[in-house]
NUVOLO-547537 format. One line per field, with one value per residue (C-alpha): residue number from 1; x negated, y negated, z negated. Coordinates in nm, 3 decimals, always signed. Layout:
N
resi [NUM	...]
c1 [X	...]
c2 [Y	...]
c3 [Z	...]
//
This chain:
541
resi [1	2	3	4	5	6	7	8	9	10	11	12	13	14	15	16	17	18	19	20	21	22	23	24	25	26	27	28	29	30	31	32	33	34	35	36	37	38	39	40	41	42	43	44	45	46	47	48	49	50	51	52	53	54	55	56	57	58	59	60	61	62	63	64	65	66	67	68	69	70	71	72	73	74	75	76	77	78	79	80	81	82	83	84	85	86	87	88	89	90	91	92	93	94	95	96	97	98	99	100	101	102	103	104	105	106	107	108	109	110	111	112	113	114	115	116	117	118	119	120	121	122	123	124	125	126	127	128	129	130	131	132	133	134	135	136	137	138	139	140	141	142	143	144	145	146	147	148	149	150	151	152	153	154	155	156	157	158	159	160	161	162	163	164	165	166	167	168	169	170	171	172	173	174	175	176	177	178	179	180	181	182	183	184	185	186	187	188	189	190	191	192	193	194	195	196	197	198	199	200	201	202	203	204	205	206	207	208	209	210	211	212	213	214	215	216	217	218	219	220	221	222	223	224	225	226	227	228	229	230	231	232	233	234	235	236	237	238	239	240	241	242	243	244	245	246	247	248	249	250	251	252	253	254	255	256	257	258	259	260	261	262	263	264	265	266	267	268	269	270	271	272	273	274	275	276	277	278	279	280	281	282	283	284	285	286	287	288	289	290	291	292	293	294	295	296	297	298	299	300	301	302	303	304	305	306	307	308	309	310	311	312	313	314	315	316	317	318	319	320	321	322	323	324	325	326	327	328	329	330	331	332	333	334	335	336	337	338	339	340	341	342	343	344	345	346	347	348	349	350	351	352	353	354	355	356	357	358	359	360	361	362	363	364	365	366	367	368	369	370	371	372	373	374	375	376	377	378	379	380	381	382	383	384	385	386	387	388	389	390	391	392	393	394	395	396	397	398	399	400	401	402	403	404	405	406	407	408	409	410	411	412	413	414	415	416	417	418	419	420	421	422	423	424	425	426	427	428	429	430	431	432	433	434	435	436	437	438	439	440	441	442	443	444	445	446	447	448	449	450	451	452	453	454	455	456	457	458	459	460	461	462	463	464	465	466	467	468	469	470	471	472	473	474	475	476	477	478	479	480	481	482	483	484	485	486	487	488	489	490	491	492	493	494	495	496	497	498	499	500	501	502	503	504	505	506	507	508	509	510	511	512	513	514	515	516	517	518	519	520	521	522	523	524	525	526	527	528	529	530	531	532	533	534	535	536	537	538	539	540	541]
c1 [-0.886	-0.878	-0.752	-0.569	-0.633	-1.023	-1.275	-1.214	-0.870	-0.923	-1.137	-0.874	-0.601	-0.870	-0.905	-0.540	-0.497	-0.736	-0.584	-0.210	-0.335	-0.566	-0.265	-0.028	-0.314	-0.280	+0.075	-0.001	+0.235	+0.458	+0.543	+0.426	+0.043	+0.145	+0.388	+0.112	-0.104	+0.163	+0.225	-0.148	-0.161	+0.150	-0.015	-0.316	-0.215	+0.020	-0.261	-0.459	-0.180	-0.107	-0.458	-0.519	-0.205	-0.318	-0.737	-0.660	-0.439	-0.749	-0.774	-0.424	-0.442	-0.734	-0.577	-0.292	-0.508	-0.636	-0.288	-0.250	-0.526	-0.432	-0.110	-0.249	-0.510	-0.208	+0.016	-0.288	-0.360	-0.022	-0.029	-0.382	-0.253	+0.069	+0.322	+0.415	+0.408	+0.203	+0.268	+0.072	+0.124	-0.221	-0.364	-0.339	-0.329	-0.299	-0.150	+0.164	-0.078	-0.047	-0.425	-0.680	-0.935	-0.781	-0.655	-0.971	-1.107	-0.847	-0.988	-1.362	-1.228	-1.074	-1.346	-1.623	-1.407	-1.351	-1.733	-1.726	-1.476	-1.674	-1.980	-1.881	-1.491	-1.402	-1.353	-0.999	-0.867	-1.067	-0.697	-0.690	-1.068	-0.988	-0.683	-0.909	-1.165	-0.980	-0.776	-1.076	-1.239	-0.931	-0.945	-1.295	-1.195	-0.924	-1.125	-1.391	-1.175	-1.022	-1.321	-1.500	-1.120	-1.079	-1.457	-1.475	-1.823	-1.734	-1.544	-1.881	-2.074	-1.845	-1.837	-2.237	-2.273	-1.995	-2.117	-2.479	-2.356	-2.156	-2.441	-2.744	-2.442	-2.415	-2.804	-3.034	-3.218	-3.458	-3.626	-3.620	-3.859	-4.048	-4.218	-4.197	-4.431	-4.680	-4.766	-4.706	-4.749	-4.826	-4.555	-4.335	-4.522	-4.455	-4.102	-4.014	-4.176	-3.930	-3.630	-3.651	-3.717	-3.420	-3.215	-3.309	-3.242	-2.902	-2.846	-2.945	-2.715	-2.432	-2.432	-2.432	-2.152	-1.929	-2.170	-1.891	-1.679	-2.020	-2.105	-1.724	-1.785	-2.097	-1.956	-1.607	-1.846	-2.095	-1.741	-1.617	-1.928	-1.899	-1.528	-1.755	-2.002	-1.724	-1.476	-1.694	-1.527	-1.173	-1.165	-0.853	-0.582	-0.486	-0.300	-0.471	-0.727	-0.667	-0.552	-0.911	-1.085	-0.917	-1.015	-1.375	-1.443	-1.326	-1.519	-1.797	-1.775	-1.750	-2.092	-2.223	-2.487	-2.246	-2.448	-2.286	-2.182	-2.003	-1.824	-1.709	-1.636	-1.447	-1.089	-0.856	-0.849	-0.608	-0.894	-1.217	-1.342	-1.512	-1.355	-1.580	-1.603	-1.277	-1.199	-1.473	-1.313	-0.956	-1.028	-1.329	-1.675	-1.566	-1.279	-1.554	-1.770	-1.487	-1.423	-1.789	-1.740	-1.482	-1.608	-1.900	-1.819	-1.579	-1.883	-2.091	-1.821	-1.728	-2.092	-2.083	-1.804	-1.940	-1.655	-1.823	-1.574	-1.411	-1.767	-1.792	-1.468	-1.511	-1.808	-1.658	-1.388	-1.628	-1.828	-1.501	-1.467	-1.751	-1.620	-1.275	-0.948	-0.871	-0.646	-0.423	-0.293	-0.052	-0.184	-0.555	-0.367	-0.218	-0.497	-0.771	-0.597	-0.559	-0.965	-1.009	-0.754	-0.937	-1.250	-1.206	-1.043	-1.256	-1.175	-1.466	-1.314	-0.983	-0.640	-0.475	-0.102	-0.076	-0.117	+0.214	+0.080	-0.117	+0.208	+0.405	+0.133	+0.104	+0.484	+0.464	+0.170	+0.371	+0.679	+0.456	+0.376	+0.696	+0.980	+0.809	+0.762	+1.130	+1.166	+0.939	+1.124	+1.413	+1.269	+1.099	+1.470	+1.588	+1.299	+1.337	+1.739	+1.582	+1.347	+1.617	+1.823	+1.520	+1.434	+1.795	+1.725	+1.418	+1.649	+1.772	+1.453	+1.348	+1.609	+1.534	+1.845	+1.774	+2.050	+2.182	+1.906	+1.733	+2.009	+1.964	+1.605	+1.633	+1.833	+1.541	+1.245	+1.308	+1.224	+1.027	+0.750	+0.488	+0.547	+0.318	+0.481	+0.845	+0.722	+0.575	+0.873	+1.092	+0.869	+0.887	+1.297	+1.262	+1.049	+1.270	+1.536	+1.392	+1.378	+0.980	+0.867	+1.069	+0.878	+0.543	+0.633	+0.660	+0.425	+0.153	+0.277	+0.188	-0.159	-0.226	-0.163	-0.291	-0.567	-0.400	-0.452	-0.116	+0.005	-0.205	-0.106	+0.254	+0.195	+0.005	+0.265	+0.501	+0.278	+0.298	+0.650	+0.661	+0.400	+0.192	-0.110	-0.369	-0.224	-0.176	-0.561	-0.649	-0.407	-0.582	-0.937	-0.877	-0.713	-1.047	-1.287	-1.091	-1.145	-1.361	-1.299	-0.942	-0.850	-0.455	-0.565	-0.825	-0.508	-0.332	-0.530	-0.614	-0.237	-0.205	-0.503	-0.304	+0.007	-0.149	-0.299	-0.676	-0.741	-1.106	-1.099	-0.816	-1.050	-1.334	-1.152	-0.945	-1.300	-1.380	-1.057	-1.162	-1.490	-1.508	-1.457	-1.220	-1.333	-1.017	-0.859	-0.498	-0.214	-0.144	-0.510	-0.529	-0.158	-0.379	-0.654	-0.458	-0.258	-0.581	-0.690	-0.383	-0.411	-0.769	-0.665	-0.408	-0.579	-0.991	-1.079]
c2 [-1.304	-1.112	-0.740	-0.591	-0.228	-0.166	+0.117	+0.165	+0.263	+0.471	+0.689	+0.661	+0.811	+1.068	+1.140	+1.194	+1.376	+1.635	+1.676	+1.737	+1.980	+2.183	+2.206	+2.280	+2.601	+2.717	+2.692	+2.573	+2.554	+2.284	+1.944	+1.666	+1.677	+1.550	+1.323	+1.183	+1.169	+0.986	+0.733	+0.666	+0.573	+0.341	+0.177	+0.123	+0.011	-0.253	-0.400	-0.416	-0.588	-0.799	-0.926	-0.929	-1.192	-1.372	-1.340	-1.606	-1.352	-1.174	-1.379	-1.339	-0.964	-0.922	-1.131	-0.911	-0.566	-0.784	-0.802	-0.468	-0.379	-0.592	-0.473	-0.142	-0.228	-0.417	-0.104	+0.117	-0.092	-0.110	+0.272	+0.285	+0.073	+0.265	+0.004	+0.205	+0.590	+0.804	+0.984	+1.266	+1.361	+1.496	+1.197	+0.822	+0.598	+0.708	+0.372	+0.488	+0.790	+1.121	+1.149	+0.928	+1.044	+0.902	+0.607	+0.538	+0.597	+0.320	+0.038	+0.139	+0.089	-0.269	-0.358	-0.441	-0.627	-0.838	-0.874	-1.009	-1.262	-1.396	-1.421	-1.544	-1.579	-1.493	-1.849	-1.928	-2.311	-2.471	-2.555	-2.124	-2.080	-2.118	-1.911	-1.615	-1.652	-1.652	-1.358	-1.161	-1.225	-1.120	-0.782	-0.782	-0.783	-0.619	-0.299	-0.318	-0.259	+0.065	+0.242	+0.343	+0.479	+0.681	+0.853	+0.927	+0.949	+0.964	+0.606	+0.480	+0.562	+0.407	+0.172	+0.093	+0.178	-0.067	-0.313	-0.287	-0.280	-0.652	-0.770	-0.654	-0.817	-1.139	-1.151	-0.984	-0.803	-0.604	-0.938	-1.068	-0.738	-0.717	-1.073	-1.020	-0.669	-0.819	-1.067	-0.818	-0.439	-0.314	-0.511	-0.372	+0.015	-0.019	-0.164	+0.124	+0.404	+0.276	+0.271	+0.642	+0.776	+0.535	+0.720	+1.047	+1.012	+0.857	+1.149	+1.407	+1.252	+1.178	+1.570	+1.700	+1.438	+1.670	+2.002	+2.223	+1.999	+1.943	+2.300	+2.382	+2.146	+2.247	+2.616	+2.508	+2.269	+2.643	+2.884	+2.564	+2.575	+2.965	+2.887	+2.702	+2.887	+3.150	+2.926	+2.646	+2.548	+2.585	+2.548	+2.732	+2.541	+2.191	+2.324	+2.665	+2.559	+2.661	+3.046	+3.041	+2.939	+3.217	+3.487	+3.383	+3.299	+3.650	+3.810	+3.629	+3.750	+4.112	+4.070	+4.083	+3.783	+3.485	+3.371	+3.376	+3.004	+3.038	+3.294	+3.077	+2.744	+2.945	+2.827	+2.799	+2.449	+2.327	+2.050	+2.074	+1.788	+1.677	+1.497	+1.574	+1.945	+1.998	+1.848	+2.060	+2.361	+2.299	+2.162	+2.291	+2.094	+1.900	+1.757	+1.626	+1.494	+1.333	+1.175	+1.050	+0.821	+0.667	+0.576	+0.479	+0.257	+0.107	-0.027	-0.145	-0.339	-0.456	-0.528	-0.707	-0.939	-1.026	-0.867	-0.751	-0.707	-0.443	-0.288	-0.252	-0.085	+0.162	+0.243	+0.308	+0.499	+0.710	+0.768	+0.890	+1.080	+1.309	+1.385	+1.443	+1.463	+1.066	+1.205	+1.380	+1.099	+0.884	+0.522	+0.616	+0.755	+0.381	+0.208	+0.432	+0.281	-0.008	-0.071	+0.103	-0.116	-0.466	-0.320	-0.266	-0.625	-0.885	-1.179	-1.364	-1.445	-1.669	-1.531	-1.506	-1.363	-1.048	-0.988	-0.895	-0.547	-0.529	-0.592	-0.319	-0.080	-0.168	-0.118	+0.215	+0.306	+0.195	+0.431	+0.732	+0.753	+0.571	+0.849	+1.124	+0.980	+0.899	+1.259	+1.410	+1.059	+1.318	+1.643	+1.458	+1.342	+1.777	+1.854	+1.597	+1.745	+2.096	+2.007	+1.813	+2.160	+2.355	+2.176	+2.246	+2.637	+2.622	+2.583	+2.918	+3.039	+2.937	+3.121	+3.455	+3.464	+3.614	+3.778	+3.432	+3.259	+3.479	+3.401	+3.041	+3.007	+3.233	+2.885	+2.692	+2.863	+2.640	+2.365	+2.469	+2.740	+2.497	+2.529	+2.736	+2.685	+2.757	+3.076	+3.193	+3.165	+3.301	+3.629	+3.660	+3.644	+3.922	+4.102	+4.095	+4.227	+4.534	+4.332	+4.454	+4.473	+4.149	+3.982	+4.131	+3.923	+3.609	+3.645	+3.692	+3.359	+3.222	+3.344	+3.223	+2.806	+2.883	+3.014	+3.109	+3.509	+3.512	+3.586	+3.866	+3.993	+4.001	+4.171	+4.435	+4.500	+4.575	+4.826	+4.954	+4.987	+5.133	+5.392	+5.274	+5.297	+5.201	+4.911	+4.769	+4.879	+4.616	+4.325	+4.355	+4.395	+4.071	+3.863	+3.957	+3.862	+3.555	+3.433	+3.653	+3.500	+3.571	+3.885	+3.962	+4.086	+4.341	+4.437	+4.498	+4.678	+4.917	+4.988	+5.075	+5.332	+5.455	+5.480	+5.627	+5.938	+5.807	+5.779	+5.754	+5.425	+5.310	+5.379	+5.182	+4.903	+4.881	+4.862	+4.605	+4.393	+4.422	+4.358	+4.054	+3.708	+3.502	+3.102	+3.029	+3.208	+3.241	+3.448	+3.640	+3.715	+3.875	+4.077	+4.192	+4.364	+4.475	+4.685	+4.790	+4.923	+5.109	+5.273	+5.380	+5.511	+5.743	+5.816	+5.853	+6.219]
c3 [+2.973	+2.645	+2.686	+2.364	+2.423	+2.381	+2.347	+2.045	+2.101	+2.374	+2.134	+1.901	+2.098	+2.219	+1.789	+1.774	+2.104	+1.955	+1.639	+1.734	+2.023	+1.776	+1.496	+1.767	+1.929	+1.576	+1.527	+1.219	+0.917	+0.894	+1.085	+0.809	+0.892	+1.227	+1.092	+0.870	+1.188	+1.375	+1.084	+1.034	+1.391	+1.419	+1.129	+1.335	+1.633	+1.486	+1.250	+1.621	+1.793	+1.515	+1.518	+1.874	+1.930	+1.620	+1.455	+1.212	+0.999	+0.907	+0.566	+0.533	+0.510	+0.337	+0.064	+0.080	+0.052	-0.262	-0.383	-0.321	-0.551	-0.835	-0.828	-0.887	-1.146	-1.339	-1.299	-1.447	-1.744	-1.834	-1.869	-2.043	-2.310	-2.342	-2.210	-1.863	-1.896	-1.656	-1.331	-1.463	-1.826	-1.844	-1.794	-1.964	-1.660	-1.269	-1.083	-0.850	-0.787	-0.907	-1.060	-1.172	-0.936	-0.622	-0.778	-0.918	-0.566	-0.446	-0.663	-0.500	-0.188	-0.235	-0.473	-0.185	-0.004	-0.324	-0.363	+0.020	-0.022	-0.318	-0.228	+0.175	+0.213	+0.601	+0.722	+0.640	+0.633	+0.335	+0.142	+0.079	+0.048	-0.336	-0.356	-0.158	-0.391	-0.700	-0.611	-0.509	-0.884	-1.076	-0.855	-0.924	-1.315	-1.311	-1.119	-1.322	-1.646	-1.524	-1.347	-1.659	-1.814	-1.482	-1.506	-1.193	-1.012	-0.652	-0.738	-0.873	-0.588	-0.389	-0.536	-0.546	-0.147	-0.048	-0.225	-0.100	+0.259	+0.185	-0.011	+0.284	+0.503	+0.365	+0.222	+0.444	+0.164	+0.404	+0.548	+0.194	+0.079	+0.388	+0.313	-0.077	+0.003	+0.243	-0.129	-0.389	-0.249	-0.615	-0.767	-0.565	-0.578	-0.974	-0.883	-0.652	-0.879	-1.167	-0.931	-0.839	-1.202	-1.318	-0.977	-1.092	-1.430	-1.393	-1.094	-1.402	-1.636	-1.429	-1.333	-1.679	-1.750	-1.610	-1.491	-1.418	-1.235	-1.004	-0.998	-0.855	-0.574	-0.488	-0.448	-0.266	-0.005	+0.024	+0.082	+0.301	+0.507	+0.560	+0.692	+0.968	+1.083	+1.128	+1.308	+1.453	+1.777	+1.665	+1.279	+1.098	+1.191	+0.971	+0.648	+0.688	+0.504	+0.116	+0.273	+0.430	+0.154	-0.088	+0.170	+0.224	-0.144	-0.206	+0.041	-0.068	-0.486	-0.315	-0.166	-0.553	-0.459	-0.661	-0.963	-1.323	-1.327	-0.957	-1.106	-1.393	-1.193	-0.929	-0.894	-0.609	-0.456	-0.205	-0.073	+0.059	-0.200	+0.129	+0.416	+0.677	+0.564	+0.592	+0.913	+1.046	+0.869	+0.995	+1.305	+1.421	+1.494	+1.787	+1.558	+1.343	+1.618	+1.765	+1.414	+1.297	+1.690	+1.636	+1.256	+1.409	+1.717	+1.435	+1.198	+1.427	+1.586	+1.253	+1.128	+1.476	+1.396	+1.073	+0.870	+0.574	+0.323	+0.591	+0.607	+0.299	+0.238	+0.494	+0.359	-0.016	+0.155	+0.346	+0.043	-0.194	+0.115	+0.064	-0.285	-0.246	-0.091	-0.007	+0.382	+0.123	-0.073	+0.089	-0.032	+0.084	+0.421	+0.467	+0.364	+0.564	+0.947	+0.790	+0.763	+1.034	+1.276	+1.117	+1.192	+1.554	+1.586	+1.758	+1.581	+1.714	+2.004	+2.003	+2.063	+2.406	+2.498	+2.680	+3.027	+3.126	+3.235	+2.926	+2.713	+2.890	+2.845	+2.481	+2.422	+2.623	+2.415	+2.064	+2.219	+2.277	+1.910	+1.777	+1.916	+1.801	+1.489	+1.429	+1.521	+1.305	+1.025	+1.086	+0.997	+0.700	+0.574	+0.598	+0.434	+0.155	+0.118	+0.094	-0.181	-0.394	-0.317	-0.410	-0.740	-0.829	-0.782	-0.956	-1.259	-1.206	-1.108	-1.482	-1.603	-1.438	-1.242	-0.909	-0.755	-0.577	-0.635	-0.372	-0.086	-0.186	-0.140	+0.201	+0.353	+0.265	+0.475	+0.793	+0.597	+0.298	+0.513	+0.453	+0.115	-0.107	-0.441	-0.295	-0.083	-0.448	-0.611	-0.303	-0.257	-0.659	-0.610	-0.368	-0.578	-0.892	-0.683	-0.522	-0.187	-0.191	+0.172	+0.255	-0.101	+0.081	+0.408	+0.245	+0.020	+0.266	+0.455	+0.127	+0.077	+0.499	+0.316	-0.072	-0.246	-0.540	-0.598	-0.786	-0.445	-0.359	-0.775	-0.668	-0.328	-0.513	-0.790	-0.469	-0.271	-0.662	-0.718	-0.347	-0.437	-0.162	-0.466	-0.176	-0.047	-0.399	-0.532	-0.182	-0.315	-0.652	-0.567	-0.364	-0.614	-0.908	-0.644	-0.543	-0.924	-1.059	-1.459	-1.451	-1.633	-1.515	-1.186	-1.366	-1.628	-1.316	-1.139	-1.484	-1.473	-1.120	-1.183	-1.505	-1.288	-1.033	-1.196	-1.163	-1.530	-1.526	-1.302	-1.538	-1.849	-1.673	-1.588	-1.921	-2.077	-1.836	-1.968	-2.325	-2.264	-2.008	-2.164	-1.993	-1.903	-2.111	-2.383	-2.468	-2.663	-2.313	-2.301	-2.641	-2.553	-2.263	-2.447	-2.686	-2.416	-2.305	-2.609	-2.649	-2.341	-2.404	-2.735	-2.524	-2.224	-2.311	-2.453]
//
């Protein structure tokens, strides 16, 4: 008799176990990481059921997750061509996302499983083998016409490792060149030889494509590895993450050892721009470990089963994964247990109802994550009213009105804490209106969930106007080494040494304004120096 709770689920619930006890050790931030965690796993759990009662819906779905992605592609060439506007006005075309990067890292995901239904469609009746394949080549089209548009790498390299997994799936390319090199070794020698220049050249060529984009994750993965080694059985605590990154990459520019270009791609990113990073960093290494089983059991199970397409999306996903921030966008977060439920489906063997003590357990199971997810649906619906309420404050915010403003944004912080941008722009009302110490508070919640050193600028221009001059030389020695190429903390810091009475450290680091070329330029730049200059005109000898 067929069970419907397996392994594989155990392990899951073991994943998730981990996760909410970690966040909760760290009394972490805010409640919508665990909601996410608790939707991702509903998702799951249902897609198991679903195909546990019922295998034959497998080409059902995947034909839906095909509709998904033409939908998408449709939605994105509408708004490269001008007839739907963006989501981002930076950018031509994002889909219902908010970038091109992780839409563009959506289409490699459903773009293997495409490929699979194409070349070996998973056994549905032969009356929708047609309609399968058909849909699966106008997603194939429709992909390939927006990947080059979106120019994103990480999408092309998912794209090329989930397809090679369907195609050594389907084909069995290894036994193929096993025989072929026991005839032709130095065919294949020549063959081989040409392959890796051809790798390494298109490796070159894709890194100078975009060399400082590559250079600033290759520094954020080296300050996310040193976040680590230093908290490697408990990580930092899930949405901690950005706040330890802006500490650790400033105590790493303070150790003088950064080269010139880290100091030029430094910025302050919110993501790890690697998935398994990150989990390591937030949750520690056994959160990672815990992870890589469960995605493992999962493929082989699905390799097993002969689900390719699946494989081969995982696979993509798992790739984009190593490049950027796919658990932060909420299509990639429904389509991630999605894969991930199919995938540890048997659908070899045929259906079979529920034991009844295996269907109580499974509704039991569904409960444990269902109630506190419509409690946590709850909290989601306050903190949706407090944003609306907040947006509407913002207006006034714009304006420079703080008196009321500041009361209004103190009824928010139950629901906003989590919040980087509102805690900013609550500890800048307090600041505008004297309230310094109580700015200081908030603003240093702020800098424990961001890595932006406009935090640490503010806190410092407080300690300032409080005369605490030591406290505020701290704040704005942290916030230059956070991002070394950004001038206003130097300009700040010249003025506190000006204020201060210290007029030889002023001239120095007025001369370092003027001199030090910022990675961008601007009018506020130039207003800058020219302050500068004035004040070495009045101050050197």
């Amino acid at each position: 008799m067929q069970l419907a709770f397996t392994y594989g689920d155990i392990r899951i619930l073991i994943l998730i176990g981990y996760l909410i006890f970690n966040q909760s050790a760290h009394l972490s931030p805010g409640n919508n990481r665990i909601t996410g965690i608790l939707g991702c796993t509903c998702i799951y759990f249902l897609i198991r059921f679903v195909l546990t009662l019922k295998n034959n819906l497998y080409a059902s779905i995947c034909w839906l997750l095909l509709i998904w992605g033409i939908s998408e592609a449709i939605y994105g060439n509408l708004q490269l061509y001008g007839h739907y506007p963006s989501n981002n006005g930076l950018y031509r075309f994002t889909g219902s996302f908010l970038n091109p990067g992780p839409f563009s890292g959506f289409l490699s995901c459903i773009f293997p499983l495409a490929l699979a239904c194409i070349s070996q469609p998973a056994a549905p009746p032969k009356k929708n083998i047609g309609i399968l394949r058909n849909t699966a080549w106008l997603c194939l089209f429709l992909t390939l016409s927006l990947l080059p548009a979106g120019m994103s790498r990480a999408a092309w390299l998912a794209v090329i490792t989930g397809s090679l997994v369907v195609l050594c799936h389907h084909y069995s390319p290894l036994k193929f060149f096993r025989q072929y090199y026991i005839r032709h070794k130095r065919k294949i020698l020549y063959g081989l030889s040409g392959l890796l220049i051809f790798l390494f050249t298109a490796g070159i060529s894709t890194y100078y494509l975009k060399k400082d984009s590559a250079d600033g994750r290759l520094l954020i993965w080296k300050i996310t590895a040193r976040i680590i080694a230093e908290h490697p059985a408990t990580g930092v605590g899930a949405g901690n993450f950005a706040g330890a990154y802006g500490k650790k990459q400033a105590a790493y520019f303070a150790e003088g050892k950064a080269t010139p270009q880290e100091k030029l791609v430094a910025g302050s990113p919110e993501y790890g721009f690697n998935e398994f990073l990150q989990i390591a960093a937030e949750y520690g290494i056994p959160g990672l470990i815990l992870f890589c089983i469960v995605l493992i059991f999962a493929f082989r199970k699905a390799w097993k089963n002969g689900q390719a397409g699946i494989t081969g999306s995982l696979t993509a996903f798992l790739t984009f994964a190593c490049f950027s921030y796919p658990f932060s966008v909420p299509q990639l977060n429904i389509l991630f247990p999605l894969l991930l439920g199919i995938a540890n489906s048997d659908l070899r063997s045929s259906p079979a109802a529920f034991p009844k003590r295996q269907l109580l357990f499974t509704g039991i199971v569904l409960l444990c994550f269902l109630f506190p997810l419509f409690q946590t649906g709850k909290q989601w619906k306050t903190r949706q009213k407090a944003m609306n309420t907040w947006k509407e404050e913002q207006t006034y915010y714009n304006m420079q009105i703080y008196e009321g403003t500041t009361d209004n944004y103190r009824k928010l912080y139950p629901a906003l804490k989590d919040e980087p941008a509102y805690l900013f722009e609550w500890g800048q009302c307090l600041s505008k209106t004297g309230l310094y110490e109580e700015s200081n508070q908030i603003l240093r919640e702020g800098a424990q969930i961001s890595s932006d050193p406009m935090f640490w600028n503010i806190m410092g221009k407080n300690y300032q106007a409080l005369k605490q001059y030591q406290e505020a030389e701290k704040c704005f020695l942290h916030a230059c080494n956070m991002i070394p190429h950004r001038l206003y903390p130097l300009y700040l810091l010249a003025n506190l040494y000006f204020d201060s009475g210290e007029t030889s450290k002023g001239i120095a680091t007025a001369r370092m304004v003027i001199t030090r070329q910022p990675k961008i330029t601007s009018s506020a730049i130039e207003e800058m120096k020219a302050e500068m200059k004035e004040k070495l005109n009045t101050f050197e000898p």
